[in-house]
Backbone as JSON Lines, residues from 0, in Angstrom:
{"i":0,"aa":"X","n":[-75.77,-20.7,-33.35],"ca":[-76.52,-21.89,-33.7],"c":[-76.5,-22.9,-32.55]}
{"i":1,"aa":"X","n":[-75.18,-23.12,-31.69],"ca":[-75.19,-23.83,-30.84],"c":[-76.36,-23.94,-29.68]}
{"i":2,"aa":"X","n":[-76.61,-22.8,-29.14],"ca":[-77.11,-22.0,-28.71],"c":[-78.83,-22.36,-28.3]}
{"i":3,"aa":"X","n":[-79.1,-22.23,-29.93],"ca":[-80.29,-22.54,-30.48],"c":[-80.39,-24.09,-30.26]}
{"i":4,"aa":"X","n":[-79.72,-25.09,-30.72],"ca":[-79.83,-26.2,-30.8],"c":[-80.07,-26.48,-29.36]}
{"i":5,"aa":"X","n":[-79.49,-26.23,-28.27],"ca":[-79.38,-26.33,-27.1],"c":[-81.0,-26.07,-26.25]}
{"i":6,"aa":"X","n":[-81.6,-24.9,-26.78],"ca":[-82.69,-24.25,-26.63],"c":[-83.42,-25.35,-26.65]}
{"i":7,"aa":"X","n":[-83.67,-25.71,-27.7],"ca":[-84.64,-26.97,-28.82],"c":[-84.13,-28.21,-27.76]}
{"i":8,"aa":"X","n":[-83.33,-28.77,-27.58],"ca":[-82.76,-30.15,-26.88],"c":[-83.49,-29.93,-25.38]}
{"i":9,"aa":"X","n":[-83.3,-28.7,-25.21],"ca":[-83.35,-28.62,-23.86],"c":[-85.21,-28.74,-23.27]}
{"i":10,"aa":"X","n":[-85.76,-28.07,-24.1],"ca":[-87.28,-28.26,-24.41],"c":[-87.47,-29.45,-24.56]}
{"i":11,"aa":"X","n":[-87.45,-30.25,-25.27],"ca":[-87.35,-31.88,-25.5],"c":[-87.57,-32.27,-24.42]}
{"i":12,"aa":"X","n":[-86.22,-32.23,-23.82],"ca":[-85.98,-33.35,-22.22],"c":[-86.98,-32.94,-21.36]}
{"i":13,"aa":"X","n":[-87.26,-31.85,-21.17],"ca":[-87.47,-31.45,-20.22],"c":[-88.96,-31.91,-20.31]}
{"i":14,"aa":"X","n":[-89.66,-32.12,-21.5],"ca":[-90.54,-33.42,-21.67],"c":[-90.52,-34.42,-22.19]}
{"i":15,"aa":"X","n":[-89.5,-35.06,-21.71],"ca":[-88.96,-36.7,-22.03],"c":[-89.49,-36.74,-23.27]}
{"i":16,"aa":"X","n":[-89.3,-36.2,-24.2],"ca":[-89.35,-36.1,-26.04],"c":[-88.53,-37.0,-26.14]}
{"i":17,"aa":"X","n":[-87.57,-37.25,-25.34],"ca":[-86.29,-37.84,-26.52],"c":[-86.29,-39.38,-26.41]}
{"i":18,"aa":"X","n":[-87.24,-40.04,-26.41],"ca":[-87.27,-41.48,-26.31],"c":[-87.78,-41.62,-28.01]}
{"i":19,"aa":"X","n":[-88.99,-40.22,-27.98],"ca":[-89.23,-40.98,-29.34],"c":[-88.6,-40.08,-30.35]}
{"i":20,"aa":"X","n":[-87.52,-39.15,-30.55],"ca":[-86.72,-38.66,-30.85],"c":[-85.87,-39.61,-31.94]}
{"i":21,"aa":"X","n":[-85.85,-40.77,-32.53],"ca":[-85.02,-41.32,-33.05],"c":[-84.6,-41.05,-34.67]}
{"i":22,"aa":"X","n":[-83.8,-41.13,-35.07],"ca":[-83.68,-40.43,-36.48],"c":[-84.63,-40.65,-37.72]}
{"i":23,"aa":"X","n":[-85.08,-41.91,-37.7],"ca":[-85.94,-42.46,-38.54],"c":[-87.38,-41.33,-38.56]}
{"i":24,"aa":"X","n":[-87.61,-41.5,-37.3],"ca":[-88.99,-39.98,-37.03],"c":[-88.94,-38.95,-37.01]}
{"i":25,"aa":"X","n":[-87.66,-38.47,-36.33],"ca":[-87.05,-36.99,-36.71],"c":[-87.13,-36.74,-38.18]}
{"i":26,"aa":"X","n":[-86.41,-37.95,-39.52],"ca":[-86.76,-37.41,-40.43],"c":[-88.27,-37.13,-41.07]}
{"i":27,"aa":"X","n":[-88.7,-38.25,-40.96],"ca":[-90.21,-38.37,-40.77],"c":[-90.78,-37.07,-40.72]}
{"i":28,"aa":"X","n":[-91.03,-36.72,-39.43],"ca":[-91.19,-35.65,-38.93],"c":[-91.31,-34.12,-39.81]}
{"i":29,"aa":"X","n":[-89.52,-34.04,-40.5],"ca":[-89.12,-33.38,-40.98],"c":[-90.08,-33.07,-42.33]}
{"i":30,"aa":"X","n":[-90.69,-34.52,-43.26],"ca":[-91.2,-34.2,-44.09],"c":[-93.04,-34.09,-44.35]}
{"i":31,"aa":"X","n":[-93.46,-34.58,-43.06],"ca":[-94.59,-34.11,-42.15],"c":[-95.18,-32.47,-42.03]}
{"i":32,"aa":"X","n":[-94.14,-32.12,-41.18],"ca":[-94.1,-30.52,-41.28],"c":[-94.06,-29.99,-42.65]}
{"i":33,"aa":"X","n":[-92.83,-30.09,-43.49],"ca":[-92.94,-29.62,-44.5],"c":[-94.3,-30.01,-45.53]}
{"i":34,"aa":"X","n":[-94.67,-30.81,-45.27],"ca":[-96.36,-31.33,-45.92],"c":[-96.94,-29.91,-45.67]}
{"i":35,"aa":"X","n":[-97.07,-29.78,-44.13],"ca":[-97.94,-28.53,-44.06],"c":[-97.5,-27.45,-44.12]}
{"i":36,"aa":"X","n":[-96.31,-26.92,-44.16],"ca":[-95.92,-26.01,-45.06],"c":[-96.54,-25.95,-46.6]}
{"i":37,"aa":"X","n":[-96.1,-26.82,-46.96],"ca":[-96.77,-27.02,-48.45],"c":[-98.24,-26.8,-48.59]}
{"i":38,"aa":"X","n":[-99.2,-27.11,-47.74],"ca":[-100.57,-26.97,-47.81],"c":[-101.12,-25.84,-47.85]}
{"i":39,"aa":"X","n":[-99.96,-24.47,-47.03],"ca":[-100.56,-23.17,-47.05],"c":[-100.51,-22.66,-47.97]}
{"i":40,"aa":"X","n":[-99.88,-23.5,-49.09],"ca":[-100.1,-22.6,-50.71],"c":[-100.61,-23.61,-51.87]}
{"i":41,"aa":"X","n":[-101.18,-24.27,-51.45],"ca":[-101.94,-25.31,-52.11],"c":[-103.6,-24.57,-52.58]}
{"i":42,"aa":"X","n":[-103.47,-24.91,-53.67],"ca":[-104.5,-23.87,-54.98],"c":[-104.51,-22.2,-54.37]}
{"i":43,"aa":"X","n":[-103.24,-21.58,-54.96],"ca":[-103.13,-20.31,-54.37],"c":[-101.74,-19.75,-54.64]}
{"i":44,"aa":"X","n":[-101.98,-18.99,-55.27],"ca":[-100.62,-18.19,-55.61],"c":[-99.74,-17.98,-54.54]}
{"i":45,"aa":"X","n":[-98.21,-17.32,-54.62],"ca":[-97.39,-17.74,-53.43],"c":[-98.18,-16.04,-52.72]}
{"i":46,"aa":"X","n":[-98.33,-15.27,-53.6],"ca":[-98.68,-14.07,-53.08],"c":[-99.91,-14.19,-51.64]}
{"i":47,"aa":"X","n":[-101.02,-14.87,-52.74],"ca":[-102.15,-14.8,-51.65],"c":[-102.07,-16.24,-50.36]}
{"i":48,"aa":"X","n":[-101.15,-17.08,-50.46],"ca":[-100.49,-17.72,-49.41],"c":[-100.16,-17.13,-48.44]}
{"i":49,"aa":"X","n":[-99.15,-15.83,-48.75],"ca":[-98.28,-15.28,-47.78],"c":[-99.62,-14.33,-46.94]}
{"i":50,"aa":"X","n":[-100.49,-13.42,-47.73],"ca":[-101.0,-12.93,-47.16],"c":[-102.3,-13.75,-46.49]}
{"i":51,"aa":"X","n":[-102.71,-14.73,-46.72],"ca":[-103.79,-15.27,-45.78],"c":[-103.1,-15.77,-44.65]}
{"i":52,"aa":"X","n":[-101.89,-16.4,-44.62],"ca":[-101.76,-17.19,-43.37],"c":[-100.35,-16.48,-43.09]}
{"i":53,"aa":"X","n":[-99.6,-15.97,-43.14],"ca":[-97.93,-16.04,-42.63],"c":[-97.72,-16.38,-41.68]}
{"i":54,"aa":"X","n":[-98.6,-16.11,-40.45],"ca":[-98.0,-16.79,-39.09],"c":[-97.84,-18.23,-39.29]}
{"i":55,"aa":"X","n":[-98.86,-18.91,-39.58],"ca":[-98.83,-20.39,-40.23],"c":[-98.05,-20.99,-40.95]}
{"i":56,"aa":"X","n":[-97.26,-20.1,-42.05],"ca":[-96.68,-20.56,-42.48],"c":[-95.31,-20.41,-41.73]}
{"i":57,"aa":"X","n":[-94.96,-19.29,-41.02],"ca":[-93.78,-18.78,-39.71],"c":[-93.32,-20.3,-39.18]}
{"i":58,"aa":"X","n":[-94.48,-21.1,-38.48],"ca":[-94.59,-22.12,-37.77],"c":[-94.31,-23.06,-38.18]}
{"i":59,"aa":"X","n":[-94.8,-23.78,-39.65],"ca":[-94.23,-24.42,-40.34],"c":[-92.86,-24.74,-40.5]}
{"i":60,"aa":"X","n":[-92.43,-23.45,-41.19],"ca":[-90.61,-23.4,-41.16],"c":[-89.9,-23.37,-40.2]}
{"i":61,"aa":"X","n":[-90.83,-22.86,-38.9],"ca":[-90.18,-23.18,-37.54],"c":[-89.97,-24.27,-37.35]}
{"i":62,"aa":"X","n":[-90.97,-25.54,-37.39],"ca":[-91.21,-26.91,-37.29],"c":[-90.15,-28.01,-38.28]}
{"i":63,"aa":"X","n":[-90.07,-27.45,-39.37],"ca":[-89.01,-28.22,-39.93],"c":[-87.49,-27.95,-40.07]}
{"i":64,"aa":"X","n":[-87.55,-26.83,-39.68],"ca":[-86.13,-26.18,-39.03],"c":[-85.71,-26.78,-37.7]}
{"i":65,"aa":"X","n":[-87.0,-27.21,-36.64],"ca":[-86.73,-27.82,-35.1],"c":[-86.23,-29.01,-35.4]}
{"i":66,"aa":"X","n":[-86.85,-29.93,-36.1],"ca":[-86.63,-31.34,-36.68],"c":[-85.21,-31.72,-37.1]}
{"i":67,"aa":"X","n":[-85.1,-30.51,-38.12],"ca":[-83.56,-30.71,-38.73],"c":[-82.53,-30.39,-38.0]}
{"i":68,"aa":"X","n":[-82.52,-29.35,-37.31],"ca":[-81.49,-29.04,-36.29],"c":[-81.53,-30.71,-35.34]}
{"i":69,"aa":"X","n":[-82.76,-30.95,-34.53],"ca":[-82.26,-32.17,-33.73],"c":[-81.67,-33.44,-34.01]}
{"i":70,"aa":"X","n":[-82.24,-33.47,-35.9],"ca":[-82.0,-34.62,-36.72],"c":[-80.23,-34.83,-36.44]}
{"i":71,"aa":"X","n":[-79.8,-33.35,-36.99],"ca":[-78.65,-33.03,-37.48],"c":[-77.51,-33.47,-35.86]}
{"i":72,"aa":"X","n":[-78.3,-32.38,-35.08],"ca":[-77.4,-32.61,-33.7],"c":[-77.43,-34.51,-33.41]}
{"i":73,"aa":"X","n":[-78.13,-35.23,-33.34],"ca":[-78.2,-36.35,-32.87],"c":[-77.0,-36.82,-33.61]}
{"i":74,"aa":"X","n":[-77.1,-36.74,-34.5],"ca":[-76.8,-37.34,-35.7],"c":[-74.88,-37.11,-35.67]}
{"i":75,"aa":"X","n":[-74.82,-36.31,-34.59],"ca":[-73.08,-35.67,-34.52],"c":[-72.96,-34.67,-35.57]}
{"i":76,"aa":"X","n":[-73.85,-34.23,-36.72],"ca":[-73.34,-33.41,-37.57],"c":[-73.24,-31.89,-36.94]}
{"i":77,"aa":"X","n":[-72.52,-31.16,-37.52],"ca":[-72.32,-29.55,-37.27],"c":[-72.9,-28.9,-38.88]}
{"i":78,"aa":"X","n":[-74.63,-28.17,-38.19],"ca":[-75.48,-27.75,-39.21],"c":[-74.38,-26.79,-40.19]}
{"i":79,"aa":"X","n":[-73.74,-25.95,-39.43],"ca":[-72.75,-24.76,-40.48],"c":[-71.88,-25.63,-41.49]}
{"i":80,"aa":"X","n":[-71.26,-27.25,-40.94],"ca":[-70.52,-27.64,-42.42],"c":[-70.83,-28.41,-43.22]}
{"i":81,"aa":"X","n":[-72.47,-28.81,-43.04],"ca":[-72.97,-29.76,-43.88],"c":[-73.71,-28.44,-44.87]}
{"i":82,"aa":"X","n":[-73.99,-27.96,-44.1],"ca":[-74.29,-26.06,-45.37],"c":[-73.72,-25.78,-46.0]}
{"i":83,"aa":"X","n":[-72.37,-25.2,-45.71],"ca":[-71.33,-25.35,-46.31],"c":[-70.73,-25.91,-47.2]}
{"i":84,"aa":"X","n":[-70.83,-27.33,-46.92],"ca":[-70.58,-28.19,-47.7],"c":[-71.19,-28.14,-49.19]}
{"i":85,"aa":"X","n":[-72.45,-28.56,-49.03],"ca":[-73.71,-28.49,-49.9],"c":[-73.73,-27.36,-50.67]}
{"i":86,"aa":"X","n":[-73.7,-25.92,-50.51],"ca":[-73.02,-24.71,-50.75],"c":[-72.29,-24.89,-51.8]}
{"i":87,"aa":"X","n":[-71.23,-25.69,-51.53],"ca":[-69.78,-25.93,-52.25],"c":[-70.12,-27.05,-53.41]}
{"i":88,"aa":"X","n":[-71.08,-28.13,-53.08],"ca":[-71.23,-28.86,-54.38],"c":[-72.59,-28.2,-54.58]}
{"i":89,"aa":"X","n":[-73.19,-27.61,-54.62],"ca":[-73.86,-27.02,-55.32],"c":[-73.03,-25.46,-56.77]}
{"i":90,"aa":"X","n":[-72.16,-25.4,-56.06],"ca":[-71.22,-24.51,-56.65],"c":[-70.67,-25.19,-57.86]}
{"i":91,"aa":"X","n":[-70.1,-26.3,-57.59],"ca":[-69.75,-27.54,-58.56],"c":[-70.83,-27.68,-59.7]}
{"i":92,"aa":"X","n":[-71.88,-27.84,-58.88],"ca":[-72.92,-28.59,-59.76],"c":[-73.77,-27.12,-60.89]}
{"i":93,"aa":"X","n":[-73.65,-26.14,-60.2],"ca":[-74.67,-25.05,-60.61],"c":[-73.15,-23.68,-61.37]}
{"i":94,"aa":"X","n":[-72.02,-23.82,-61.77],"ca":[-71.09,-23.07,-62.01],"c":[-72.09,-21.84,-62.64]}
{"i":95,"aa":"X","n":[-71.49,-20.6,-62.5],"ca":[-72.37,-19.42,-62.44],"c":[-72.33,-19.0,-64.15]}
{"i":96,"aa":"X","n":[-71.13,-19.2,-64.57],"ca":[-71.42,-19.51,-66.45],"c":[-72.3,-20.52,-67.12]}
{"i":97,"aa":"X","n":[-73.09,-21.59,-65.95],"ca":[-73.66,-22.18,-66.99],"c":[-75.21,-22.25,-66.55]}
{"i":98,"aa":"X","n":[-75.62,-21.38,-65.54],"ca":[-76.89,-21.6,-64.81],"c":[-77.11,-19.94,-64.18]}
{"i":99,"aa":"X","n":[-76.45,-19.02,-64.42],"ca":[-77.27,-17.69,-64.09],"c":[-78.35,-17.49,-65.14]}
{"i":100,"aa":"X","n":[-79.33,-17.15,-63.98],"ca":[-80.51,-17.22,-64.51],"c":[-81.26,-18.23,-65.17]}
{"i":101,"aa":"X","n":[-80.7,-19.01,-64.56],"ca":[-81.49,-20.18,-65.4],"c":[-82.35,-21.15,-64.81]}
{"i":102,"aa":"X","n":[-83.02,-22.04,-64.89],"ca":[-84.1,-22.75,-63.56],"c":[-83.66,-24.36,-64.05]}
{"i":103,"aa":"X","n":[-82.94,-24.59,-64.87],"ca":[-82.31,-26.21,-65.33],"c":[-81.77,-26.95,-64.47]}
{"i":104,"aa":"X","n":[-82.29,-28.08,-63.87],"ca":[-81.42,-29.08,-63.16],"c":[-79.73,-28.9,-63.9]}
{"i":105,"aa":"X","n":[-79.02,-29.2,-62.95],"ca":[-77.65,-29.81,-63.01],"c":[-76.92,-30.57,-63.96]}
{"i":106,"aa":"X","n":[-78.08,-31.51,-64.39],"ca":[-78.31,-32.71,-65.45],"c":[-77.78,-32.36,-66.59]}
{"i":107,"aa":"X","n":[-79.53,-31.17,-66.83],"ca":[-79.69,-30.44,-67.95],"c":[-78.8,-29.36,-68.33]}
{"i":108,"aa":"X","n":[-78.09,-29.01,-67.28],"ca":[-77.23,-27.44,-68.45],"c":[-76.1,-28.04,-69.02]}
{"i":109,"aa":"X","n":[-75.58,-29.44,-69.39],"ca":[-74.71,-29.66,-70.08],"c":[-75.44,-29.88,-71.23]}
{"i":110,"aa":"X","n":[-77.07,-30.47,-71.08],"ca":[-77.29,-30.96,-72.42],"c":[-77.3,-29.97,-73.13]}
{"i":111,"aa":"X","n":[-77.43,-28.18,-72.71],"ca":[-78.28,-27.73,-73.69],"c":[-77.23,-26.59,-74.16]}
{"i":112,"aa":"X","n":[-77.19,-25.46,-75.02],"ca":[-76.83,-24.95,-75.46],"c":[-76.4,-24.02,-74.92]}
{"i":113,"aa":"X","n":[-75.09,-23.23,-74.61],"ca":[-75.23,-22.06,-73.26],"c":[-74.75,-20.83,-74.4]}
């Protein structure tokens, strides 16, 4: 991952990207891209999404994956333990006795009957 991040940073500079690089736009950014992610399956099943565009959509997830990684690096975080992390309260939040198979917010599987 380091690696990668490095890749991405290094592209940046190398066209003075990083002035307007600031976190506020990076996130920005982040939910920009994902807009158009979202658009390639807008009135359209996920099926016939995948097959009209995939490269498009490839790019997309490339694009908000670039964002988040630089968000993340600027930011001092290390992408593997905020995953991790999240991972772990999601584990908390989603316990596998009360949400396999199930599509209920977090909220909801206490209200309801298991």
């Amino acid at each position: 991952m380091d690696d990668l991040i490095k890749e991405i940073n290094e592209f940046r500079d190398e066209r003075d990207w990083r002035q307007f690089h600031n976190a506020k736009d990076l996130a920005l950014s982040v939910s920009l891209e994902a807009s158009e992610l979202l658009e390639n399956f807008q009135w359209k099943t996920s099926e016939e999404a995948i097959a009209d565009d995939l490269e498009n959509i490839k790019d997309e997830i490339a694009d908000v994956m670039i964002y988040s990684l630089m968000l993340a690096d600027d930011l001092g975080l290390s992408v593997e333990d905020i995953i991790r992390d999240k991972i772990k309260k999601n584990g908390q939040n989603y316990p596998v006795e009360k949400s396999k198979g199930r599509k209920d917010k977090y909220n909801d599987l206490e209200k309801k009957d298991i």
